[in-house]
RODO-2510 file (C-alpha; in nm, 4 decimals, decimal comma):
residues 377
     n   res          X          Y          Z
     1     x     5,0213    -5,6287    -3,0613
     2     x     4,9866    -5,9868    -2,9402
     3     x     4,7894    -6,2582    -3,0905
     4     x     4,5413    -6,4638    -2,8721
     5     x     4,6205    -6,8243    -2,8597
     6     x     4,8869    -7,1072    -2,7703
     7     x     4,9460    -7,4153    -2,6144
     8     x     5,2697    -7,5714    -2,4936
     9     x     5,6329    -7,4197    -2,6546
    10     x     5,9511    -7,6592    -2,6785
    11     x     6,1257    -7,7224    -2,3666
    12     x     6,5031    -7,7302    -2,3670
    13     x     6,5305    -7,7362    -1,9618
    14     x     6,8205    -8,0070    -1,9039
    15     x     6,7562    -8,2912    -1,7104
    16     x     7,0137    -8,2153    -1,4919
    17     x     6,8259    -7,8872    -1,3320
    18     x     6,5685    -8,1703    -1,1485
    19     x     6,8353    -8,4379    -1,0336
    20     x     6,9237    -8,2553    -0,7097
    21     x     6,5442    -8,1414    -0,6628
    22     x     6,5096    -8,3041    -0,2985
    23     x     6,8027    -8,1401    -0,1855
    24     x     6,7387    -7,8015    -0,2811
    25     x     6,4862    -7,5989    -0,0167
    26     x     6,4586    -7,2357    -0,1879
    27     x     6,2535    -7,0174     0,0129
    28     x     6,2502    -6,6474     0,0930
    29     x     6,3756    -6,4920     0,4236
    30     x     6,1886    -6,3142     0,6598
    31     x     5,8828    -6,4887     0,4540
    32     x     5,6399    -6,6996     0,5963
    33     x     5,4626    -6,9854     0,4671
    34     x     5,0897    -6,7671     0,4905
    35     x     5,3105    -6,4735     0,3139
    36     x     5,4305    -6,7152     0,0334
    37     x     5,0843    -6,8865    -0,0092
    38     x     4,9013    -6,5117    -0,0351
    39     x     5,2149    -6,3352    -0,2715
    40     x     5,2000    -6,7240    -0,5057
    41     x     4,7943    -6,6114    -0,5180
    42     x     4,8975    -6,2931    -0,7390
    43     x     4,9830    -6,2972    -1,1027
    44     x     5,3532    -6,2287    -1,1973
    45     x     5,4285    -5,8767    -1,3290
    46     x     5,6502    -5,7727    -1,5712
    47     x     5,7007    -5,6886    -1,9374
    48     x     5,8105    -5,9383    -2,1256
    49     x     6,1829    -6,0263    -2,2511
    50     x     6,2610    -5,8906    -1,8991
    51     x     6,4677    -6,0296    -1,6320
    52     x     6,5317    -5,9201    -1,2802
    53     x     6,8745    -6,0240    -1,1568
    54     x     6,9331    -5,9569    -0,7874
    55     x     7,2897    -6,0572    -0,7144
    56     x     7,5868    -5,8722    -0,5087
    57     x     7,6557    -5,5440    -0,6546
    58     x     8,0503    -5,5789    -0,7068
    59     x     7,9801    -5,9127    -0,8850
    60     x     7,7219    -5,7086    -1,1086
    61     x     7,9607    -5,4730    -1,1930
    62     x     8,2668    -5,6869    -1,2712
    63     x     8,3237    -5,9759    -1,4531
    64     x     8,0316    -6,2334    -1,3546
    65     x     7,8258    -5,9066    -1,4352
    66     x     8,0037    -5,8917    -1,7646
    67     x     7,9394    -6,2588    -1,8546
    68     x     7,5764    -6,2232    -1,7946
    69     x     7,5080    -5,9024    -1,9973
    70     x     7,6724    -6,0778    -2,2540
    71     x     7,3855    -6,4302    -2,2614
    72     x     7,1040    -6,1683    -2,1968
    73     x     7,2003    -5,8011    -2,3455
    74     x     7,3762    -5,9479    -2,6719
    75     x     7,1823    -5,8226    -2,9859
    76     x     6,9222    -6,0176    -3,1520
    77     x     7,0421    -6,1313    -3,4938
    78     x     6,8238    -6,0532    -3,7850
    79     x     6,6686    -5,7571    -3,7292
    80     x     6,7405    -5,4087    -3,8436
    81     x     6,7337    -5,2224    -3,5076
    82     x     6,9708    -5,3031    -3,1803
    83     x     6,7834    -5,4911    -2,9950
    84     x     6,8932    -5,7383    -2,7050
    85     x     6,7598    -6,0885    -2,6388
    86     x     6,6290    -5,9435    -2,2786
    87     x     6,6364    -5,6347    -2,1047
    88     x     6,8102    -5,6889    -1,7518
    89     x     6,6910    -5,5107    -1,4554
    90     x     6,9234    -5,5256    -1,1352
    91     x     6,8372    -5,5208    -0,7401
    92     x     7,1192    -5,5481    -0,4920
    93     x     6,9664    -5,8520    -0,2376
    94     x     6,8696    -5,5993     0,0465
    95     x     6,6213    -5,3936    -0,2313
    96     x     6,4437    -5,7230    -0,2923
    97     x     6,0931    -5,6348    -0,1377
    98     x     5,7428    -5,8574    -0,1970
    99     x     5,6639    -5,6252    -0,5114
   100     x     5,9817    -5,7269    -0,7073
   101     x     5,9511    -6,0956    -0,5868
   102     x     5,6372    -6,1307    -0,8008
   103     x     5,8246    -5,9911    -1,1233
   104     x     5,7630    -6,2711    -1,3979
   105     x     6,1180    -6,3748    -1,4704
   106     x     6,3754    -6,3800    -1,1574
   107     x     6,7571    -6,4750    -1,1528
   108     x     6,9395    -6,5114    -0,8273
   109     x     7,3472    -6,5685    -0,8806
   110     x     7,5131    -6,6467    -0,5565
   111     x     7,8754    -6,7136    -0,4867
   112     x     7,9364    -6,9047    -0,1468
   113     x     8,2728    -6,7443    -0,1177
   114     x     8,0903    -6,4041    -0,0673
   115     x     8,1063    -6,3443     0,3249
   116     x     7,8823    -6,0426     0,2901
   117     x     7,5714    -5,9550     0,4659
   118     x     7,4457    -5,9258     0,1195
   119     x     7,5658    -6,3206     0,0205
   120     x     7,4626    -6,4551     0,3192
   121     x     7,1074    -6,3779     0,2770
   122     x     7,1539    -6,5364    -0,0929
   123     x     7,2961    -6,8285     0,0840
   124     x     7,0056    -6,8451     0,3381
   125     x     6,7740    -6,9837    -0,0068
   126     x     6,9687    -7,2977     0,0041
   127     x     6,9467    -7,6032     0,2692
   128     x     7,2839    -7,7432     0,4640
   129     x     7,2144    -8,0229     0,1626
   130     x     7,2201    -7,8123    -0,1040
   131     x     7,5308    -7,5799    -0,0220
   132     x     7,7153    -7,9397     0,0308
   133     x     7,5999    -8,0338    -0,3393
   134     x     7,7799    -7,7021    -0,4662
   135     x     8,0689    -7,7214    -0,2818
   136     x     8,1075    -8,0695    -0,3894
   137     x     7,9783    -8,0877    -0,7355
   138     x     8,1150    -7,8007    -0,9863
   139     x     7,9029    -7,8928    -1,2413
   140     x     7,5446    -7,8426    -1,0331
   141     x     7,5448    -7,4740    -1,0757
   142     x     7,1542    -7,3851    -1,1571
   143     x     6,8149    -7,4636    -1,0807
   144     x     6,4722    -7,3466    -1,2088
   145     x     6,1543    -7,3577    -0,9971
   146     x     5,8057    -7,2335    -1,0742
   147     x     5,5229    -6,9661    -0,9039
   148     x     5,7347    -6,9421    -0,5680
   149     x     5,5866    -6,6121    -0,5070
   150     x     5,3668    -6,5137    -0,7879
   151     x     5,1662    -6,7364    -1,0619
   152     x     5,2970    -6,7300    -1,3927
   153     x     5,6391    -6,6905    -1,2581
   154     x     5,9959    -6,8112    -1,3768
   155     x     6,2716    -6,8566    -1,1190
   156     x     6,6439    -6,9587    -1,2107
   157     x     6,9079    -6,9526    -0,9608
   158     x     7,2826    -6,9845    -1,0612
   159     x     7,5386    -7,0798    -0,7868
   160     x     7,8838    -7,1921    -0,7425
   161     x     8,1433    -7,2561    -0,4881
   162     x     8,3336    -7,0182    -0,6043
   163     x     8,3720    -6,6619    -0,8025
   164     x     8,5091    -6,8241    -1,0810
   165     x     8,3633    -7,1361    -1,0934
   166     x     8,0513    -6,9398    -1,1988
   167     x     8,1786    -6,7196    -1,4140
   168     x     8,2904    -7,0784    -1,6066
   169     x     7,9599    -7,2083    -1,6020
   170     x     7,8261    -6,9011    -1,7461
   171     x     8,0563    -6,8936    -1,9951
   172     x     8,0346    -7,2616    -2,0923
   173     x     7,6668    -7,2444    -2,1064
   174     x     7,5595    -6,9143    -2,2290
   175     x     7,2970    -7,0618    -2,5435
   176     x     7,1454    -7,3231    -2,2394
   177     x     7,0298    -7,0486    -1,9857
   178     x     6,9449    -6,7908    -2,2660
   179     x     6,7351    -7,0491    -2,4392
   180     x     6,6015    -7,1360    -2,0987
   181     x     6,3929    -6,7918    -2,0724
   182     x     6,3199    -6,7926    -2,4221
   183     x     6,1229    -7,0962    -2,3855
   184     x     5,9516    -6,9681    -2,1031
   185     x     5,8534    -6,6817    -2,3090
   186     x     5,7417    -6,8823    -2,5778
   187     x     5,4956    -7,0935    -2,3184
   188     x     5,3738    -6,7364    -2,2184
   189     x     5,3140    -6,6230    -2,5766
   190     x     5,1786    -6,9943    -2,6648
   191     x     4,8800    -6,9386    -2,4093
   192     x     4,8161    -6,6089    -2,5137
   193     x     4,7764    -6,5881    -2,9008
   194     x     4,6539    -6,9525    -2,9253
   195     x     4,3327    -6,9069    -2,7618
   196     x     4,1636    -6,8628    -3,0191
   197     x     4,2531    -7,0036    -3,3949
   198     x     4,1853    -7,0339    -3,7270
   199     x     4,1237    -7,4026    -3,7378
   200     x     3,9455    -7,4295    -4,0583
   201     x     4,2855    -7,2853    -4,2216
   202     x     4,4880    -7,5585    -4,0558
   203     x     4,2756    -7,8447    -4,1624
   204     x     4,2732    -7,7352    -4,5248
   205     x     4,6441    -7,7137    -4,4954
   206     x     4,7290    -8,0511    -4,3718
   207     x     4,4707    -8,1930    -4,5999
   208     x     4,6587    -8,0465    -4,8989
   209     x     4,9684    -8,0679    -4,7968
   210     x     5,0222    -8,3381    -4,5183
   211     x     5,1248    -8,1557    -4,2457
   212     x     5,0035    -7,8950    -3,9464
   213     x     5,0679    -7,5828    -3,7940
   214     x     4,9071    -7,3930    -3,5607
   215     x     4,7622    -7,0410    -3,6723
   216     x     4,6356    -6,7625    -3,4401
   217     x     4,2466    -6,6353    -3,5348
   218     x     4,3242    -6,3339    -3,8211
   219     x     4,5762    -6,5223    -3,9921
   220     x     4,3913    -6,6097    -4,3639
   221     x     4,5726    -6,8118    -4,6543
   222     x     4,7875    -6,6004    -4,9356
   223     x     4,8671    -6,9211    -5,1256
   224     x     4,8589    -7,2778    -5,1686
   225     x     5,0414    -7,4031    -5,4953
   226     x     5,2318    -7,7097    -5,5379
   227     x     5,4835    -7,7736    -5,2677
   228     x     5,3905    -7,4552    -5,0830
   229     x     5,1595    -7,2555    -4,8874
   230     x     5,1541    -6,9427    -4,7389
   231     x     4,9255    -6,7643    -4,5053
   232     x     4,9464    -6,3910    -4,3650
   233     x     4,8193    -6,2121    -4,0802
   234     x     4,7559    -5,8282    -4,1570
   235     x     4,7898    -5,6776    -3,8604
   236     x     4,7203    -5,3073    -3,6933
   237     x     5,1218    -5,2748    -3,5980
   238     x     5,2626    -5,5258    -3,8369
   239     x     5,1798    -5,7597    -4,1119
   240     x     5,3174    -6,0891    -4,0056
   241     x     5,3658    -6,4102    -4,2075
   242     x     5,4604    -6,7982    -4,2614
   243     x     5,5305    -7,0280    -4,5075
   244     x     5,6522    -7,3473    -4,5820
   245     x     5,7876    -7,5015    -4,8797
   246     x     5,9023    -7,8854    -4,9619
   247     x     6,0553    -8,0812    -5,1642
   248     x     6,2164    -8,4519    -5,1852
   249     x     6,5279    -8,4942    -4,9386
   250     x     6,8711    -8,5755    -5,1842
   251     x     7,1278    -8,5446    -4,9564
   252     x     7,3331    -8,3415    -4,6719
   253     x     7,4269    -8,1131    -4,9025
   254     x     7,0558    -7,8524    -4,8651
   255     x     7,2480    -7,7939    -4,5138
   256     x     7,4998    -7,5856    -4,6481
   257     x     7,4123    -7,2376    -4,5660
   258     x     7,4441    -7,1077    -4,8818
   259     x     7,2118    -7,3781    -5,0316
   260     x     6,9744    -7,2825    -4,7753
   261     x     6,9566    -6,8700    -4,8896
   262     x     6,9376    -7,0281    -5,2520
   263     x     6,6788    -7,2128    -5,2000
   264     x     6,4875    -6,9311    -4,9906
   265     x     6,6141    -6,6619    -5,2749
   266     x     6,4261    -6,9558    -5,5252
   267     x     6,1065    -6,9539    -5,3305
   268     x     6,0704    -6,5770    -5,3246
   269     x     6,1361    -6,5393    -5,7231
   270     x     5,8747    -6,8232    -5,8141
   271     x     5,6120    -6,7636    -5,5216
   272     x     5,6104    -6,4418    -5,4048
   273     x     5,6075    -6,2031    -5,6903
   274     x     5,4167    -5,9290    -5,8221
   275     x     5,4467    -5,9902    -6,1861
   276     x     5,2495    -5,6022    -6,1789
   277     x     5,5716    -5,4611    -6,0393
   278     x     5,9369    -5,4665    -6,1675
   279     x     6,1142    -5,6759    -5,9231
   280     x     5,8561    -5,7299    -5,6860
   281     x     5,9111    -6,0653    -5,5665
   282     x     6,1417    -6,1526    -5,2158
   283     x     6,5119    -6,1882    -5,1709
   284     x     6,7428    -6,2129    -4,8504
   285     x     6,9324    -5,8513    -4,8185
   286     x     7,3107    -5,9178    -4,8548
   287     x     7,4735    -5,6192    -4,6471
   288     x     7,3266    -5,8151    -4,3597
   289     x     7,5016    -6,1492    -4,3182
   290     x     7,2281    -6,4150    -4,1990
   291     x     7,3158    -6,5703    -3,9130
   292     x     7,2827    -6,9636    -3,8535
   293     x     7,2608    -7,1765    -3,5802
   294     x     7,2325    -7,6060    -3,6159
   295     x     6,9606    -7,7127    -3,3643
   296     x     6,7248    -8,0320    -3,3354
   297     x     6,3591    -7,9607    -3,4791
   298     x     6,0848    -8,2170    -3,4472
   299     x     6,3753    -8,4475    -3,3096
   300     x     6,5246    -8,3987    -3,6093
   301     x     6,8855    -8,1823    -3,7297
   302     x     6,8094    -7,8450    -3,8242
   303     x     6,9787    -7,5408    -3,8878
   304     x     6,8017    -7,2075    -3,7738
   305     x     6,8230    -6,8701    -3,9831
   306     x     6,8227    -6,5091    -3,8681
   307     x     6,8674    -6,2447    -4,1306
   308     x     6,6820    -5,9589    -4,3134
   309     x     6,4364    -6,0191    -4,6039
   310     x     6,3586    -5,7232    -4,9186
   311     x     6,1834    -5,6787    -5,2219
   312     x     6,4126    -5,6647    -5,4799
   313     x     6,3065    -5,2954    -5,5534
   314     x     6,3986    -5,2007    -5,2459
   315     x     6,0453    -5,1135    -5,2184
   316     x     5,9872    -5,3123    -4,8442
   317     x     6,2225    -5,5609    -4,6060
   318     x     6,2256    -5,6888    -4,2540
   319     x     6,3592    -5,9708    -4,0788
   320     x     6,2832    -6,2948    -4,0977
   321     x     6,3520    -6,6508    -3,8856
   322     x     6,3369    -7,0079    -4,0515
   323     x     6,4039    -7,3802    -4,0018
   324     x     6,5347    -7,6012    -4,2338
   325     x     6,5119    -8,0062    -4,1649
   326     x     6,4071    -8,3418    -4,2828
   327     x     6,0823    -8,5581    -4,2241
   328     x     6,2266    -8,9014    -4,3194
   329     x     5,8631    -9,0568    -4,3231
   330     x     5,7307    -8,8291    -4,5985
   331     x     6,1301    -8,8366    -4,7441
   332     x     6,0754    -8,4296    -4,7410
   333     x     6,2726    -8,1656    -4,7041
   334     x     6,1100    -7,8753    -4,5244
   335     x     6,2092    -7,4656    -4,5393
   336     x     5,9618    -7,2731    -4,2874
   337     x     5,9817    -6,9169    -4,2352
   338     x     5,8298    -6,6467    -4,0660
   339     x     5,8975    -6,2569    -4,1587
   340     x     5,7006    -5,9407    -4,0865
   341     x     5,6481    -5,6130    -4,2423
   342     x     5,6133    -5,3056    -4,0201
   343     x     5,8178    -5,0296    -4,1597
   344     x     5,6395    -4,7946    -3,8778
   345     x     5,7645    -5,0137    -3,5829
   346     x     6,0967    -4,9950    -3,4589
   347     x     6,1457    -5,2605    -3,1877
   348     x     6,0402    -5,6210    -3,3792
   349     x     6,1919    -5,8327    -3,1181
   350     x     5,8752    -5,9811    -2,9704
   351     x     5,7005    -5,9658    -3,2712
   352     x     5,9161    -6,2149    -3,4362
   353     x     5,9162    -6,4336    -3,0621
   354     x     5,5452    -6,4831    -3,1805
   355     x     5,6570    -6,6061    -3,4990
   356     x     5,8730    -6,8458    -3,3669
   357     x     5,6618    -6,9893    -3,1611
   358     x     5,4032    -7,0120    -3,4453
   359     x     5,6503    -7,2218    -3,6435
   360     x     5,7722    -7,4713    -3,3186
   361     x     5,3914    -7,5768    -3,3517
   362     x     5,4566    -7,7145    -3,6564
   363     x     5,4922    -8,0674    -3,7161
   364     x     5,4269    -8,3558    -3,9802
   365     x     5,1253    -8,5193    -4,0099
   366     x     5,0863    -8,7978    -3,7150
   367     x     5,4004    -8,6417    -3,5396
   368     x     5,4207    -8,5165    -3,2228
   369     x     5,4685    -8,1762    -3,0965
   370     x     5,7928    -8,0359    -3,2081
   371     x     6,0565    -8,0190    -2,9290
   372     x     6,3389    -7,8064    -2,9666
   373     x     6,6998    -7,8905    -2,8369
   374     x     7,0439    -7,7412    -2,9352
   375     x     7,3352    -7,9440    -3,0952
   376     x     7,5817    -7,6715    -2,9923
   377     x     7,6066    -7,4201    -2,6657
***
């Protein structure tokens, strides 16, 4: 199930992909420009969280392939099924026909030591300009472009001079181009659950407690107490939620990733317990490790967490995604989380996508949009 409203999700495109933009000419084959104005006139197709990668078929199956599975196909941390951060689907260059151009995410890799029939026509994308920039630049090795055949439609090319020269620039940048499709996933799901809202719940929130987030129509408030509210959305599939809790900013020290389960562990006992039921209140499961990553929230240090929530009875669980950073206007130190509850569903990957981009909306009162950036590949 998908909500139905959003508005822009952070952008963590480097500026680099736009330096070289007046050199690079990408433009189908055998297309002309009346068959790329009517195919840019359809909408995109495509599930999403997939990819279509059309590249050489020996490079698909050997290394580069390797390198690439592992940014897209590694598992999701978090969650309590295998799932991978995309599914990949792969067409060898001659297979790509006007239906596949108009999938929603494409990725073209091309190596300009491949002599092949097959690598030429990948070369043929790229002016005399742009093939000169590769050869002589190793670090110019990707560029995104927008609705070339299809509207709504995500296009990232990866290049090199060389074989290996790509294979290093995939490896040395794996977080970069993942995070690159998961933001344009997040714009996609921004647009769609966003369209509607419940904006009498998010003025009530900031007047109590000085801040904003944005809430799809259908999400209603569980709690407000002192230092923290929490709202839930009971959905058909899943019952998804958020909260956020505060409290005065001491020192470095609430970055330590076991301070950050304590304090999570601490806002479970004391808010989220059913005094009716013998250890009903929330805890982080332990034969999981959570997983965390530092990142920059609201242009602000942050560490994201990944990991798998229960009741202490055992009794329900999930997974769950937070951010933990520092407003230095307010002096506050912020925990927000978003878990769900669907013990019927297997796959919860895109449901918790839709709870991330729920919490990148947030942002302190009088602050701008949050904008997210990582601190490490």
């Amino acid at each position: 199930m998908m909500f139905k409203k959003m508005n822009k999700a952070p952008n963590i495109i480097s500026k680099f992909f736009y330096t070289i933009l007046p050199l690079l000419f990408l433009f189908p084959i055998a297309c002309t420009e009346k068959d790329k104005k009517d195919m840019a006139s359809v909408p995109s197709k495509g599930n999403i969280g997939e990819i279509v990668v059309v590249m050489d078929s020996a490079r698909w199956k050997s290394k580069m392939g390797d390198t690439l599975r592992s940014i897209f196909s590694s598992e999701v941390p978090g969650l309590l099924t295998s799932e991978p951060y995309f599914k990949l689907i792969y067409f060898h260059p001659d297979n790509l026909n006007n239906f596949i151009k108009t999938h929603k995410n494409l990725l073209f890799v091309t190596s300009l030591e491949d002599e092949s029939p097959s690598g030429q026509r990948q070369q043929s994308f790229f002016s005399e300009q742009t093939i000169e920039a590769i050869n002589r630049d190793s670090s110019f090795f990707m560029f995104a472009k927008q609705n070339e055949f299809a509207r709504g439609q995500e296009i990232l090319h990866i290049f090199g001079k060389t074989d290996q020269q790509i294979i290093s620039n995939l490896s040395k940048n794996k977080e970069k181009i993942r995070q690159h499709f998961n933001q344009i996933e997040l714009a996609r799901i921004n647009k769609n659950i966003f369209k509607t809202e419940n904006t009498d719940l998010v003025s009530k929130i900031k007047q109590e407690h000085g801040f904003t987030m944005r809430l799809p129509e259908g999400f209603a408030l569980a709690k407000s107490d002192t230092n923290f509210v929490w709202a839930t959305f009971p959905g058909k599939q899943v019952n998804m939620h958020v909260f956020v809790a505060y409290k005065p900013y001491q020192s470095t020290d609430a970055f330590n990733h076991e301070k950050i389960i304590a304090w999570r562990d601490t806002i479970g006992y004391k808010k989220m317990y059913n005094q009716k039921i013998k250890d009903s209140y929330m805890a982080t499961q332990d034969y999981v490790e959570p997983t965390f990553k530092q990142l920059v929230f609201n242009d602000k240090f942050g560490i994201e967490t990944r990991g798998l929530w229960k009741l202490q009875n055992n009794s329900r669980g999930g997974p769950f995604l937070s951010y933990i950073f520092v407003d230095d206007t307010s002096n506050r130190l912020y925990y927000i989380e978003g878990f769900i509850l669907g013990p019927g569903v297997e796959k919860k990957r895109e449901f918790m996508r839709q709870l991330e981009a729920i919490l990148w909306t947030f942002r302190p009162a009088g602050a701008q949009a949050a904008v997210a950036k990582d601190v490490q590949n």
